[in-house]
N, C-alpha and C positions, 0 to 999 in steps of 0.2 A: 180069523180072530174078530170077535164085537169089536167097537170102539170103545166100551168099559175094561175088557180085558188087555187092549193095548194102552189104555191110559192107566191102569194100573201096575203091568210090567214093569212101565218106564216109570210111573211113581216111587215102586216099590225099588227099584235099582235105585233111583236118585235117593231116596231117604238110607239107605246102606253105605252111602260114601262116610265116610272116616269123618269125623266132627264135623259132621251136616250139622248145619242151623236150623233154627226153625223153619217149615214149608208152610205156604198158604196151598191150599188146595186149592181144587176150582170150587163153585157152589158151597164153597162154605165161611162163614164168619168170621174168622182170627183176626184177632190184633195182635201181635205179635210183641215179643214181654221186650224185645231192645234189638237192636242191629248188629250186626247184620242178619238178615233173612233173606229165602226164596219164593218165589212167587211162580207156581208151576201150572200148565194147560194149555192146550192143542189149540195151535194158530188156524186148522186144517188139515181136513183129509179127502180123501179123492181115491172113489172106486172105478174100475177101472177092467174090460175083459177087451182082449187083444183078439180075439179069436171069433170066427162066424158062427159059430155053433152056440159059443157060450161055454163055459164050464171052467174058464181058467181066469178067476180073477183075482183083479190085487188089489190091494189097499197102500194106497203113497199119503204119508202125511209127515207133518212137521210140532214135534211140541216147543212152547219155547219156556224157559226156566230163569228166571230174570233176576240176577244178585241185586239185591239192596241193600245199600251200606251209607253213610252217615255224609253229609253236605258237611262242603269245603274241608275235605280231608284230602289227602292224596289220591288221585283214585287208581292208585298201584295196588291198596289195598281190595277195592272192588275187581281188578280184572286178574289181580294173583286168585281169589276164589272162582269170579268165571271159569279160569284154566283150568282149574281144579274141579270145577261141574262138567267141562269140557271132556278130561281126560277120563272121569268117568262112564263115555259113553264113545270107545274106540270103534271102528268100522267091525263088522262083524254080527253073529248070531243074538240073540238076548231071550232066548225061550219064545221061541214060535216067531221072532218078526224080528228085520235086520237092521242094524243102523248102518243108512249109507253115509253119513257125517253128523260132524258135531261143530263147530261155529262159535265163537265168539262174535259177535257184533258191539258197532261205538255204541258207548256209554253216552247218558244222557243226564243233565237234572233234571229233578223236581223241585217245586217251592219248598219239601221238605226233604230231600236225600239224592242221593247218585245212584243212577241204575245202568247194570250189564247187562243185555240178554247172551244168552247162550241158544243156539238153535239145534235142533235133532231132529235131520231127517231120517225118517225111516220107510221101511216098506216090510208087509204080513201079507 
């Protein structure tokens, strides 16, 4: 699989989750109309042929999908949606490339909001 085509699998599976929010794409412009929103694009990827000959290679990388949600709130509300970005992406098949996890990691501010990333390794 390109890297267009695996960054669009996992796009296109994250925007089908059940009252998704708005997503920022990568390379593109949004201001996003109010919060909560996602923020989605590849930390990294890494090719990879295990073999002398050649012929067998993979592709290992990571996207990360980052909730943003409103400063000095609970941020129960920011990591109950992580979970919820989380479980949209269980270990298993996704059309041509596999996810070997999905992640929560700590939350963080900004001078303007609270952010979660969520991580998804995968390998195509």
């Amino acid at each position: 699989m390109t890297a267009a085509e695996i960054t669009q699998a996992i796009g296109q599976h994250l925007a089908a989750m059940t009252d998704c929010p708005e997503i920022v794409w990568p390379n593109r412009i949004t201001v996003p109309a109010s919060l909560p929103y996602l923020t989605f694009g590849m930390a990294g990827r890494r090719t990879e042929d295990q073999t002398l000959a050649g012929g067998c290679e993979t592709v290992t990388g990571r996207a990360v999908i980052v909730v943003v949600h409103r400063l000095n709130a609970y941020a129960s509300a920011a990591e109950g949606l992580a979970e919820a970005v989380k479980a949209r992406f269980p270990r298993g098949d996704l059309g041509g490339l596999t996810i070997r996890q999905a992640q929560v990691l700590d939350g963080y501010r900004t001078d303007t909001d609270y952010r979660v990333p969520v991580a998804v390794d995968w390998i195509a």
